[in-house]
Residue frames as qw, qx, qy, qz and C-alpha x, y, z in Angstrom:
[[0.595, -0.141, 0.627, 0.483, -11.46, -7.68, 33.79],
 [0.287, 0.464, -0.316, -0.776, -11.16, -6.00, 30.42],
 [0.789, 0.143, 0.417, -0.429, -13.16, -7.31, 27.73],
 [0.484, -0.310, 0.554, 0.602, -11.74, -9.16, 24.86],
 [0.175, 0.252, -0.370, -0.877, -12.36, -8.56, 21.28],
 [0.721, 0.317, 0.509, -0.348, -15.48, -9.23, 19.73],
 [0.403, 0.122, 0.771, 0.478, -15.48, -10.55, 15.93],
 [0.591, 0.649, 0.237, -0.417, -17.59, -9.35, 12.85],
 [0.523, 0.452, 0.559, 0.458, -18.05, -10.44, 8.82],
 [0.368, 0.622, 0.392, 0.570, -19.50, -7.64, 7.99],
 [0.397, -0.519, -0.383, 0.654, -17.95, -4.41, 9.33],
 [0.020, -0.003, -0.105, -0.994, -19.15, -1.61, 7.14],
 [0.301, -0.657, -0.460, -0.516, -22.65, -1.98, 8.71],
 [0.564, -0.745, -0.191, 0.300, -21.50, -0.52, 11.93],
 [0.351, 0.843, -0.188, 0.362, -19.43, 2.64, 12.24],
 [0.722, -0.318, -0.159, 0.594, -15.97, 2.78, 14.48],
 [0.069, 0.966, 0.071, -0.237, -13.78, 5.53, 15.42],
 [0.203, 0.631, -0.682, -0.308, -10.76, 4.26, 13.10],
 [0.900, 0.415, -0.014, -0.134, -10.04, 1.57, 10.87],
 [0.310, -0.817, 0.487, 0.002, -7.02, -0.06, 11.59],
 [0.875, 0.430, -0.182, 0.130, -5.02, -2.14, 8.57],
 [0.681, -0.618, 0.387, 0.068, -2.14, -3.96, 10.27],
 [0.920, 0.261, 0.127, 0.262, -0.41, -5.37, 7.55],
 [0.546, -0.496, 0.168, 0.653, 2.53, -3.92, 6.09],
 [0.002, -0.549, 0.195, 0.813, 3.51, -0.83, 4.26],
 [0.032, 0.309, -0.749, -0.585, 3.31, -2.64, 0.83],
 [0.063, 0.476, 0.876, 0.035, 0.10, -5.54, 1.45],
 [0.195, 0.676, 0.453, -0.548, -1.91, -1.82, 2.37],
 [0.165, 0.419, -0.437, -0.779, -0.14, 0.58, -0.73],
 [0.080, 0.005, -0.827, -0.557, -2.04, -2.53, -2.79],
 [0.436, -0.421, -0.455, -0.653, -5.35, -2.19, -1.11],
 [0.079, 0.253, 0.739, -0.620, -7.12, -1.47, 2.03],
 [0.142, -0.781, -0.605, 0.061, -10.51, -0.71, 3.29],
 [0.115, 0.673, 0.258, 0.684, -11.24, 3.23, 2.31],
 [0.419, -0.801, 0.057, -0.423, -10.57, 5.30, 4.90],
 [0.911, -0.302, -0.094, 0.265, -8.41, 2.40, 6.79],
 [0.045, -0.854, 0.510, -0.090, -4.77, 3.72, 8.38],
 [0.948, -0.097, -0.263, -0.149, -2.32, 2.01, 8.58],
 [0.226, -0.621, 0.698, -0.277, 0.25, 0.69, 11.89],
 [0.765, 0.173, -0.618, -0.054, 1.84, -2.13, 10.66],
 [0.743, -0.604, 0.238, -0.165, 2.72, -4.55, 13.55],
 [0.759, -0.043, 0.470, 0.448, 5.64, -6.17, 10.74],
 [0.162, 0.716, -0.244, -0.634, 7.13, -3.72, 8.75],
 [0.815, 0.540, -0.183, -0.106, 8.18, -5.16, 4.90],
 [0.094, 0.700, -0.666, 0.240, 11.46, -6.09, 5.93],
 [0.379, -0.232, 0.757, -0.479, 10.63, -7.77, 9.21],
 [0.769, 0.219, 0.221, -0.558, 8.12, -9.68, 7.52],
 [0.820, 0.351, -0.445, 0.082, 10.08, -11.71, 4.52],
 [0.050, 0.592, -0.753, 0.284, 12.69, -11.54, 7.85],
 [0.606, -0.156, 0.565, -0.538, 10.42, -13.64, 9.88],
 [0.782, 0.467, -0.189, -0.368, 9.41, -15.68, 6.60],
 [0.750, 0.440, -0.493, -0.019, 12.55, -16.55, 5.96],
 [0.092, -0.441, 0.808, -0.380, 13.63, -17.33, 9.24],
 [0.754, 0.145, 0.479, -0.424, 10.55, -19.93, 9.40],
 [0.851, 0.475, -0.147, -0.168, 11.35, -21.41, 6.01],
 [0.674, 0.512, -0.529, 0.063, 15.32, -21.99, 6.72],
 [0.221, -0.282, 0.734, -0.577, 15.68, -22.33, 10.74],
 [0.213, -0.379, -0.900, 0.026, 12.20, -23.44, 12.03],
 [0.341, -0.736, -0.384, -0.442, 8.53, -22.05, 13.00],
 [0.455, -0.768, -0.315, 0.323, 9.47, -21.57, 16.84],
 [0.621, -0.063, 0.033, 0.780, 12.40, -19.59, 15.80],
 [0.070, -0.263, -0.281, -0.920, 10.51, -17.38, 13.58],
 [0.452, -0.670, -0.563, -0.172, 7.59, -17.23, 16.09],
 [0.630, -0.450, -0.272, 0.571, 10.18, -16.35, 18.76],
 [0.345, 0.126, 0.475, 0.799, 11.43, -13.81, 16.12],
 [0.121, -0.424, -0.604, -0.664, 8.29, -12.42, 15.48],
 [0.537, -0.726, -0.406, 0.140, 6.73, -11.92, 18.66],
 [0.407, -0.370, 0.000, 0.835, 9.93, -9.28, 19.50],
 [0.245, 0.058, 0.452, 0.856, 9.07, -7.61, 16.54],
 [0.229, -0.605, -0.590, -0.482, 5.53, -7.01, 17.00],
 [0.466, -0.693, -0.457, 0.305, 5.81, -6.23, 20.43],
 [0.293, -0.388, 0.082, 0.870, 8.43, -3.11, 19.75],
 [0.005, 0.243, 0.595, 0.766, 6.00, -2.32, 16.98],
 [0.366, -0.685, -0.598, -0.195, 3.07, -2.36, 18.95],
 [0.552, -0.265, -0.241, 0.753, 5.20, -0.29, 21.61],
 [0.138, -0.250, 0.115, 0.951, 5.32, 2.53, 19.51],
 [0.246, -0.480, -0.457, -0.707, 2.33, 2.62, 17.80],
 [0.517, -0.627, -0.521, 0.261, 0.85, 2.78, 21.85],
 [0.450, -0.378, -0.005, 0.809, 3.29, 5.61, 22.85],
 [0.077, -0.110, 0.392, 0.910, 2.58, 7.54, 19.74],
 [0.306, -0.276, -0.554, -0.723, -1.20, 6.95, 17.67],
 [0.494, -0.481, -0.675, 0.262, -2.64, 5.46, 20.96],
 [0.328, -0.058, -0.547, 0.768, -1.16, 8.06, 23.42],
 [0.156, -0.025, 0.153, -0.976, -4.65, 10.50, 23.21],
 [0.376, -0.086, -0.836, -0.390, -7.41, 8.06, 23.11],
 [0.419, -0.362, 0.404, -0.728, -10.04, 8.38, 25.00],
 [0.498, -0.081, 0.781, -0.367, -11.87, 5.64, 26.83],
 [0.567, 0.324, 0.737, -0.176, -14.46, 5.13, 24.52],
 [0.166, 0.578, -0.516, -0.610, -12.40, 4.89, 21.78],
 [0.777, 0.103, 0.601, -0.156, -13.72, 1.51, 19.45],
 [0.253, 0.570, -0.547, -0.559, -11.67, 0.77, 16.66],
 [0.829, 0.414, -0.008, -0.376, -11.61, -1.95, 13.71],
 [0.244, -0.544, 0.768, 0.234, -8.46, -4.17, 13.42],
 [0.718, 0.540, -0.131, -0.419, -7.65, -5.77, 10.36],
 [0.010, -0.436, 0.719, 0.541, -4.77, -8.04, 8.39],
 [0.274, 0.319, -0.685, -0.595, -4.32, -9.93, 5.96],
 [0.474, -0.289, -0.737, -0.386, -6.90, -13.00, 6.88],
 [0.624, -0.575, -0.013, -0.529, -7.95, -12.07, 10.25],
 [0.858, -0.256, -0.391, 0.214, -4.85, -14.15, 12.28],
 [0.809, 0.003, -0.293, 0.509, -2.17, -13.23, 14.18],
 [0.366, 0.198, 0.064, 0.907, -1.15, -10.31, 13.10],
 [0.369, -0.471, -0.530, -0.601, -4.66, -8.70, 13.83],
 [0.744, -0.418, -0.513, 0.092, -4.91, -10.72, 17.23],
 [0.605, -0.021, -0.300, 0.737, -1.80, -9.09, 18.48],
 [0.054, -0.386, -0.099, -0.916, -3.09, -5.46, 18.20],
 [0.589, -0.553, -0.221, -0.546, -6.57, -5.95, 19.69],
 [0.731, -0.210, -0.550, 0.345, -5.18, -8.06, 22.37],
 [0.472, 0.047, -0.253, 0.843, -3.12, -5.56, 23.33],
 [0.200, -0.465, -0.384, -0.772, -5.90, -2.86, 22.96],
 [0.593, -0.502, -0.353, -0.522, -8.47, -4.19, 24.68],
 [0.665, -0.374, -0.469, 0.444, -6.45, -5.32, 27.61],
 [0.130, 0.194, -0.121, 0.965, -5.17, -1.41, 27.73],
 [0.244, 0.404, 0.405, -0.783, -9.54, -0.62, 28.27],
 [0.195, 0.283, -0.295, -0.892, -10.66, -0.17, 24.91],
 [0.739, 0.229, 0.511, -0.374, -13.42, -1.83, 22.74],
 [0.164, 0.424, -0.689, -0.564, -11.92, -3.37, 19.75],
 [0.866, 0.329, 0.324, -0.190, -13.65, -5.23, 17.16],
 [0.138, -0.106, 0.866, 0.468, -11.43, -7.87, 14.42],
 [0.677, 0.431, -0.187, -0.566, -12.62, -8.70, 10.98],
 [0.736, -0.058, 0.673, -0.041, -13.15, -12.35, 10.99],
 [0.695, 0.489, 0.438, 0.292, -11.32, -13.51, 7.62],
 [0.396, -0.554, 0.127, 0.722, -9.43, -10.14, 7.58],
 [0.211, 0.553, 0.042, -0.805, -8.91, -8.52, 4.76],
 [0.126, -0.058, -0.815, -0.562, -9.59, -11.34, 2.22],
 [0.092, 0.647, 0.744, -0.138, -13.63, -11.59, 3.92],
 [0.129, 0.694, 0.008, -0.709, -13.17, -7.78, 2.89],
 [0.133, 0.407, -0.556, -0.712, -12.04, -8.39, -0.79],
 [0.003, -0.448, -0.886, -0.121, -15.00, -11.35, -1.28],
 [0.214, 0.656, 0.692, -0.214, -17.14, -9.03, -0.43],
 [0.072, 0.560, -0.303, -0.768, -16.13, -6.00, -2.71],
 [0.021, -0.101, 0.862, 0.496, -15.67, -8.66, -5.67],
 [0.182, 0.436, 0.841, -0.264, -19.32, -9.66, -4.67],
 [0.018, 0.670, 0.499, -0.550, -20.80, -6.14, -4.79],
 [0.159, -0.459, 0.555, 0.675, -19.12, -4.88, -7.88],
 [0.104, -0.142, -0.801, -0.572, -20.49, -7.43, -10.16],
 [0.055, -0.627, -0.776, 0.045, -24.06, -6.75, -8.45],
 [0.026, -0.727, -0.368, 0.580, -24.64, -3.18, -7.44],
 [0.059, -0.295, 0.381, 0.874, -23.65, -1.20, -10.85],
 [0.363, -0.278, -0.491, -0.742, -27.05, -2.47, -12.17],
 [0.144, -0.634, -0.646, 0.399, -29.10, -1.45, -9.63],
 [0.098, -0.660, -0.054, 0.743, -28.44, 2.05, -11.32],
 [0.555, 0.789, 0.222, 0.145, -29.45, 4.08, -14.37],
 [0.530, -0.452, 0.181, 0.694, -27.09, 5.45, -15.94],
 [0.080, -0.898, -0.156, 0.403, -26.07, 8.97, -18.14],
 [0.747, -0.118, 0.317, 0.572, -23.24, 9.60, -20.62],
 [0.267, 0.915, -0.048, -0.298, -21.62, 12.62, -21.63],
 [0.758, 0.367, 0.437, 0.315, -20.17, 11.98, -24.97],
 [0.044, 0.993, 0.042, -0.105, -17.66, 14.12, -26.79],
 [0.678, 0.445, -0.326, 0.486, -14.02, 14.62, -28.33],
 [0.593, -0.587, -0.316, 0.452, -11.67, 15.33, -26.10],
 [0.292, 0.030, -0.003, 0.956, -11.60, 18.99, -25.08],
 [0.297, -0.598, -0.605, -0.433, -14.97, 19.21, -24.99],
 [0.105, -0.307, 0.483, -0.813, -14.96, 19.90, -21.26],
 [0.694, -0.343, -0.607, -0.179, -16.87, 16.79, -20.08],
 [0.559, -0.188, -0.558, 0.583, -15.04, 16.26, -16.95],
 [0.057, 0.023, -0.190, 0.980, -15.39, 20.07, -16.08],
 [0.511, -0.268, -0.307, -0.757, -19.18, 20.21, -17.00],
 [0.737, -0.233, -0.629, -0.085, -19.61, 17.04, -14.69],
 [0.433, -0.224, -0.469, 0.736, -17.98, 18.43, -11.72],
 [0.333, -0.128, 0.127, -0.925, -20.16, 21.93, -12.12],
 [0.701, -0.367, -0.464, -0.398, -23.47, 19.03, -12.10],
 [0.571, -0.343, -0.711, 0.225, -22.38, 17.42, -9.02],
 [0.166, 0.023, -0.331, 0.929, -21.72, 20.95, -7.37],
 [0.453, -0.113, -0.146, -0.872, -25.61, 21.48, -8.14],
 [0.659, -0.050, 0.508, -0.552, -26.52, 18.12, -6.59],
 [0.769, 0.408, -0.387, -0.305, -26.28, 15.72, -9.67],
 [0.921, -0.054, 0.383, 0.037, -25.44, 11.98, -8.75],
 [0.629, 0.749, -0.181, -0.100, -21.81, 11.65, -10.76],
 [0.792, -0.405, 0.367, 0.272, -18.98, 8.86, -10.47],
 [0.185, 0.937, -0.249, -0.163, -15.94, 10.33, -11.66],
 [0.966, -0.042, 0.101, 0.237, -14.12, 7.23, -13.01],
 [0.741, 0.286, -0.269, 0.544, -10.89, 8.99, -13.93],
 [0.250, -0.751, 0.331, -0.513, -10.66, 10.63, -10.85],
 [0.757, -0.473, 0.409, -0.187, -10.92, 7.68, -8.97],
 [0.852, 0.516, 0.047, 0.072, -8.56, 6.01, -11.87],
 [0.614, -0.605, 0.208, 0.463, -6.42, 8.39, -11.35],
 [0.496, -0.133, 0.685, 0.517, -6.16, 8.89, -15.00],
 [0.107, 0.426, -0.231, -0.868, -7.47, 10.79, -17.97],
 [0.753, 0.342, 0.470, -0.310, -8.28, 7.52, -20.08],
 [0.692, 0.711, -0.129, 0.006, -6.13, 8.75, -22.99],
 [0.882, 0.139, -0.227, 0.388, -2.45, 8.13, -23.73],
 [0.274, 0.076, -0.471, 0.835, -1.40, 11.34, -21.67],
 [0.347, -0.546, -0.356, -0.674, -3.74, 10.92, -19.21],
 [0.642, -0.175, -0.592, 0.455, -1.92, 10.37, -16.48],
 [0.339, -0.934, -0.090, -0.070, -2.64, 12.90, -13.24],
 [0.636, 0.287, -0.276, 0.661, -0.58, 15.28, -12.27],
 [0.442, -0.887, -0.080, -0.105, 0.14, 17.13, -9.22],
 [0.034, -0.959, 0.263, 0.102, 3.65, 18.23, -9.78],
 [0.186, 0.350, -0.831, -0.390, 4.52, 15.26, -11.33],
 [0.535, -0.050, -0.663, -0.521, 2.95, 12.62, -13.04],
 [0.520, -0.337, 0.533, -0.576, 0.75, 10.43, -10.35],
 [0.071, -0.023, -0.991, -0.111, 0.84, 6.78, -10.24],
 [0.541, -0.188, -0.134, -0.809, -2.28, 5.03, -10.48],
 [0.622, -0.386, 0.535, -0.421, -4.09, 3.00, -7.64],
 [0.238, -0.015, 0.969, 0.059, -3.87, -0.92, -7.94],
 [0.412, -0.285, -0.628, -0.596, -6.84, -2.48, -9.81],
 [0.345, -0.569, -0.714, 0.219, -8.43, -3.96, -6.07],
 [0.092, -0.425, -0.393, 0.811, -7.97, -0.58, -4.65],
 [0.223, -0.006, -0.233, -0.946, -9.37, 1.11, -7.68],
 [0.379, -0.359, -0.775, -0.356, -12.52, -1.38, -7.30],
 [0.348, -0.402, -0.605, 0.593, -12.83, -0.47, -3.33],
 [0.020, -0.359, -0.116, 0.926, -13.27, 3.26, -4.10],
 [0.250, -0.101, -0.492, -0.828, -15.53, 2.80, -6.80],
 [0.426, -0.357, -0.831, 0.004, -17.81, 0.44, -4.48],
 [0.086, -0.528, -0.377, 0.756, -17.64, 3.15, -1.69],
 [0.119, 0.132, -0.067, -0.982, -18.54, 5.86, -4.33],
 [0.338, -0.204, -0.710, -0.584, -21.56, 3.64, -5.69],
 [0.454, -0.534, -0.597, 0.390, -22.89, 2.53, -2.18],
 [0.110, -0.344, -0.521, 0.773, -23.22, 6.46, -1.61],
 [0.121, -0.003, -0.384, -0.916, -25.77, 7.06, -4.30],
 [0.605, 0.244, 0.495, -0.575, -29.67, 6.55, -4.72],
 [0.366, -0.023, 0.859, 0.358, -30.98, 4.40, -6.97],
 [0.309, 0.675, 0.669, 0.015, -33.68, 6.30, -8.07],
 [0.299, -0.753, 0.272, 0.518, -31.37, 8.54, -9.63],
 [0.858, 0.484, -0.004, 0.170, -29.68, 8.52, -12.54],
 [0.335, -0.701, 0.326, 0.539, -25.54, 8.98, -12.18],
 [0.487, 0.863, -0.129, -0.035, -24.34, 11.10, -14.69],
 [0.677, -0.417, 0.427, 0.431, -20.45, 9.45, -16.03],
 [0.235, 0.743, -0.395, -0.486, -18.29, 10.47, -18.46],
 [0.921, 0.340, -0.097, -0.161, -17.62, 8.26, -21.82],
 [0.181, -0.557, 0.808, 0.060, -14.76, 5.87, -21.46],
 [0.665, 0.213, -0.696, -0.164, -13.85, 2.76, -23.04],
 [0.864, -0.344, -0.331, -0.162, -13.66, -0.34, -20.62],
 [0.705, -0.238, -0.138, 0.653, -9.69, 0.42, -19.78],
 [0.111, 0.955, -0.075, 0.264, -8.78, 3.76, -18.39],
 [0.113, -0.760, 0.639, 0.046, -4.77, 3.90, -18.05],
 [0.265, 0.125, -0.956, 0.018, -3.75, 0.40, -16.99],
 [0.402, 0.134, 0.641, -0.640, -7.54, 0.47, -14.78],
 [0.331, -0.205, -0.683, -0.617, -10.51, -1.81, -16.29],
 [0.545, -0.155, 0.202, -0.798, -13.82, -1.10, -15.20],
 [0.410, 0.077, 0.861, -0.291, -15.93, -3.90, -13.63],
 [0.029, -0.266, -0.804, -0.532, -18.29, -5.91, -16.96],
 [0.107, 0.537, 0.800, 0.245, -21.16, -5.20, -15.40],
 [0.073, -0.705, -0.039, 0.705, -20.74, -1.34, -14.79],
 [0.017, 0.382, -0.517, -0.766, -19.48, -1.14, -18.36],
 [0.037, 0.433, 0.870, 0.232, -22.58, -3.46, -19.78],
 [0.000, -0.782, -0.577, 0.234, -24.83, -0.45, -18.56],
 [0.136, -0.614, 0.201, 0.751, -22.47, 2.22, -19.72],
 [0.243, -0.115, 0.858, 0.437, -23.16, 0.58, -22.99],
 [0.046, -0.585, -0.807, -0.063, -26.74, 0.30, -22.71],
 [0.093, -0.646, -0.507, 0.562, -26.85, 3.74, -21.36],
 [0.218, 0.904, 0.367, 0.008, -28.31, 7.50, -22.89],
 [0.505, -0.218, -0.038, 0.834, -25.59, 9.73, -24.12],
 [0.016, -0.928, -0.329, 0.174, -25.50, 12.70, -24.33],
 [0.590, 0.254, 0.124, 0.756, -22.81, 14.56, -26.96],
 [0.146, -0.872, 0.000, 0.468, -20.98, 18.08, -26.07],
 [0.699, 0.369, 0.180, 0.585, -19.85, 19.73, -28.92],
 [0.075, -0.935, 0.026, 0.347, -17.20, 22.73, -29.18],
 [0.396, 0.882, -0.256, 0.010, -15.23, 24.51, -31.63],
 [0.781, 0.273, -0.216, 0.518, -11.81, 23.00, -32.53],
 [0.381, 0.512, -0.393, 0.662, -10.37, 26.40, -31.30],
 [0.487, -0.671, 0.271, -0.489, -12.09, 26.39, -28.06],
 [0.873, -0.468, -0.021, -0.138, -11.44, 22.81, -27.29],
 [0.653, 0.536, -0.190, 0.500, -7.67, 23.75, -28.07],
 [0.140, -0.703, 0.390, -0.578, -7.64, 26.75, -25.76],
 [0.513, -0.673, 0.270, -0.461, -8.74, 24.47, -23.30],
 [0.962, 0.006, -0.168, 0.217, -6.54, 21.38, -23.53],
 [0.377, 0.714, -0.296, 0.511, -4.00, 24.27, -23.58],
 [0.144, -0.669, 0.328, -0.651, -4.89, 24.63, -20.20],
 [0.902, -0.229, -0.010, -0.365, -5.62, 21.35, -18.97],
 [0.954, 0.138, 0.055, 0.261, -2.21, 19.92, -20.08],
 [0.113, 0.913, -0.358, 0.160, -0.18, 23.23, -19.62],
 [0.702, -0.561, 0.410, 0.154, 2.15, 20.57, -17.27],
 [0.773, 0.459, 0.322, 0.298, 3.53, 19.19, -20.83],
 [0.519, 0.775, -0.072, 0.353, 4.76, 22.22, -21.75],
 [0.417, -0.818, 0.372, -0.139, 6.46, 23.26, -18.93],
 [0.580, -0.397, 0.706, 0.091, 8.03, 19.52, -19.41],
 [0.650, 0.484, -0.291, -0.508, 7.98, 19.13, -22.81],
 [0.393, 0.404, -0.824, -0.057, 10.66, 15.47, -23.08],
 [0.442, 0.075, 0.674, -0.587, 7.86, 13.92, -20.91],
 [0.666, 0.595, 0.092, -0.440, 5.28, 14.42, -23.71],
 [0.351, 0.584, -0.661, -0.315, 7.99, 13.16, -26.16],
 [0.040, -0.260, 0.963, -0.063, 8.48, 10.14, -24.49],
 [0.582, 0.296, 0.475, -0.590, 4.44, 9.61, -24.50],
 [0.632, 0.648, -0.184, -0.384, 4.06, 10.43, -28.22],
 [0.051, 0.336, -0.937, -0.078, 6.92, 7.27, -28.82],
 [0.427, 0.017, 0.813, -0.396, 4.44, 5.21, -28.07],
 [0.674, 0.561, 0.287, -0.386, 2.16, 5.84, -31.11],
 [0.108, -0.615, 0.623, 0.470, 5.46, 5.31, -33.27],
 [0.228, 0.204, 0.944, 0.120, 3.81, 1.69, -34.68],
 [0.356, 0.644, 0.636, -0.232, 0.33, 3.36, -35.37],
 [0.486, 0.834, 0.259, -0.029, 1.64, 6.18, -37.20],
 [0.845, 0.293, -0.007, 0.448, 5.24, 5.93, -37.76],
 [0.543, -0.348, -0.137, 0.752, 8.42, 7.84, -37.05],
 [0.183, 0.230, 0.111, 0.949, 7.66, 10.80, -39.54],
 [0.453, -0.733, -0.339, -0.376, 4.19, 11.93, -37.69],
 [0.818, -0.397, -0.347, 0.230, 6.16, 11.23, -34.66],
 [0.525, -0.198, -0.034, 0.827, 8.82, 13.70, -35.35],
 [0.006, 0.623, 0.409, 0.666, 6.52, 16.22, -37.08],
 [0.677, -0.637, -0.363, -0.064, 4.98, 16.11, -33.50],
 [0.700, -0.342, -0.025, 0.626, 8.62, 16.84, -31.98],
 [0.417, 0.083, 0.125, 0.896, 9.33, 20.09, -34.07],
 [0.116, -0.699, -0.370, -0.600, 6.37, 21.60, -33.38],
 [0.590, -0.760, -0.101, 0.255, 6.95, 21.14, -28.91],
 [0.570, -0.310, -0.087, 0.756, 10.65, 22.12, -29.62],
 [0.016, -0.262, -0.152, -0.953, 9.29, 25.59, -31.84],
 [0.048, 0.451, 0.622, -0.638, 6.58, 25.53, -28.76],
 [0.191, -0.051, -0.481, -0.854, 4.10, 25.73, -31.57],
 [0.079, 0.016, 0.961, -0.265, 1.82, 24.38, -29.04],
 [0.617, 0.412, 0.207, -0.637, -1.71, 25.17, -30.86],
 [0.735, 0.386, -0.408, -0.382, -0.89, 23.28, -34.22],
 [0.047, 0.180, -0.964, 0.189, 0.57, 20.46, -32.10],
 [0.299, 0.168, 0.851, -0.397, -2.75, 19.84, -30.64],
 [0.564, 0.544, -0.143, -0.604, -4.51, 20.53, -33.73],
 [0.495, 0.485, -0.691, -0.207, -2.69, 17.93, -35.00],
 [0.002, -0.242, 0.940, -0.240, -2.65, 15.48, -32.79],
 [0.388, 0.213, 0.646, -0.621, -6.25, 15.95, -32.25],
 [0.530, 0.476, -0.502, -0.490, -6.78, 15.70, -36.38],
 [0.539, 0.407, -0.725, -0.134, -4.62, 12.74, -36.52],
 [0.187, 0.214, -0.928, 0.241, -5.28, 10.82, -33.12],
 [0.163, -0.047, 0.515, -0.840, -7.45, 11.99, -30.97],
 [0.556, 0.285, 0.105, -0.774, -10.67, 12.34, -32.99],
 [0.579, 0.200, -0.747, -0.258, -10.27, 9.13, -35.33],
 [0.301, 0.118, -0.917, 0.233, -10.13, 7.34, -32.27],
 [0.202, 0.206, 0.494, -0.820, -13.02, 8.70, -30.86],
 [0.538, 0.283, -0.364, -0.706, -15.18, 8.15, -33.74],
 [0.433, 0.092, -0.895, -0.061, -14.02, 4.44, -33.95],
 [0.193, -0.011, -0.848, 0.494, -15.42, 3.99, -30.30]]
């Protein structure tokens, strides 16, 4: 007789050969376990369907209801992600606290042969224990700071350290975000940034792969980078920590914003709509000054200017 699933709290001290977030499209987009895939067993739809058929019919209905729906869901995720699996395949099944939805999968699994382990308490025993680790593990670590206007080429210098072996947690990478008012990634257009839980997950994985008897080397940032705020007691040590200041020429750190931000020009009524924003701090004429210099693609004394009048004040202040 196949066996059935076994349980665990704490599943990132054991290793599987996938990670397997059942929930739907939308619960995962707002945070999973790093590395986790996901094959819902309720799409978004089918879910509020099932909801609301339990809130205006009755539970068997939507049980009855539900059960179809998982089973053609589970169908195809068999037929399809399943269909090459060997024997001693041993995944991780997840949702959303570690009922039903969860149950349904491994069931199915392990009756097929396999070895499946559930996360008892799903993925809220996951997000207790992030929240946990967060406010504890950032000071276990020394910490670095490279200091500098922007253009300096922090970010760039930090990425040649880690290439040499340097310990270095790249908060607006994992941010998703620059830190400044157009600092939004881009990869052929602008790139949303992750939820605040997910952005805590990835920073927890990136901290968990360091030594403490290290120092990690992080660029300055303030406590909020885009709409992301860093965890108090990461930013209490950033505070406390050694900095370390890059200076360069105005015109080099020009050339290279040129190139760092070249997406702007290419889209220039993007950048407009940014620069609106500062309309309250320094009013409509700075605002348009700013505007006739992108539309005569004067795009050195723009960032001169901006970096005069915004950039570098604000950097001082901080």
């Amino acid at each position: 007789m196949p066996p059935l699933p076994t349980y665990t709290q704490q599943p990132w001290t054991e290793t599987y050969s996938e990670i397997i977030d059942v929930r739907s499209p939308q619960e995962f987009s707002e945070d999973h376990i790093p590395g986790a895939i996901n094959l819902p067993v309720l799409y978004d739809s089918e879910r509020v369907e099932v909801g609301t058929t339990y809130k205006q019919i009755n539970p068997f209905q939507a049980r009855k209801l539900g059960a179809a729906l998982v089973a053609k869901n589970l169908s195809e995720h068999i037929t399809q992600h399943f269909a090459n699996k060997e024997k001693k395949y041993h995944p991780l099944v997840y949702c959303w606290r570690g009922g039903q939805r969860s149950l349904s999968m491994a069931l199915v699994l392990s009756q097929i042969g396999w070895r499946v382990t559930l996360l008892e308490g799903g993925y809220k025993t996951y997000r207790a224990y992030v929240r946990q680790q967060i406010e504890e593990l950032p000071k276990k670590f020394t910490y670095k700071i490279l200091c500098g206007f922007t253009g300096s080429g922090k970010t760039h210098i930090l990425q040649k350290m880690r290439e040499r072996g340097a310990q270095v947690l790249d908060l607006e990478n994992l941010a998703q975000h620059r830190g400044s008012l157009l600092g939004e990634e881009w990869q052929d257009k602008l790139s949303p940034q992750p939820s605040q839980k997910y952005f805590e997950s990835l920073l927890l994985q990136q901290l968990q792969s360091f030594n403490p008897t290290q120092p990690i080397w992080i660029e300055s940032e303030s406590m909020k980078v885009g709409k992301i705020y860093l965890p108090k007691s990461l930013w209490e040590k950033m505070k406390q920590a050694c900095c370390i200041e890059i200076q360069l020429p105005i015109n080099a750190r020009v050339k290279f914003l040129l190139q760092k931000y070249s997406h702007f020009i290419e889209y220039p009524d993007i950048l407009k709509v940014k620069l609106e924003k500062l309309k309250y701090r320094y009013g409509w004429e700075k605002i348009h000054q700013w505007y006739q210099l992108i539309d005569a693609e004067k795009w050195e004394l723009f960032i001169k200017d901006i970096l005069h009048s915004h950039y570098d004040p604000t950097y001082r202040k901080s």
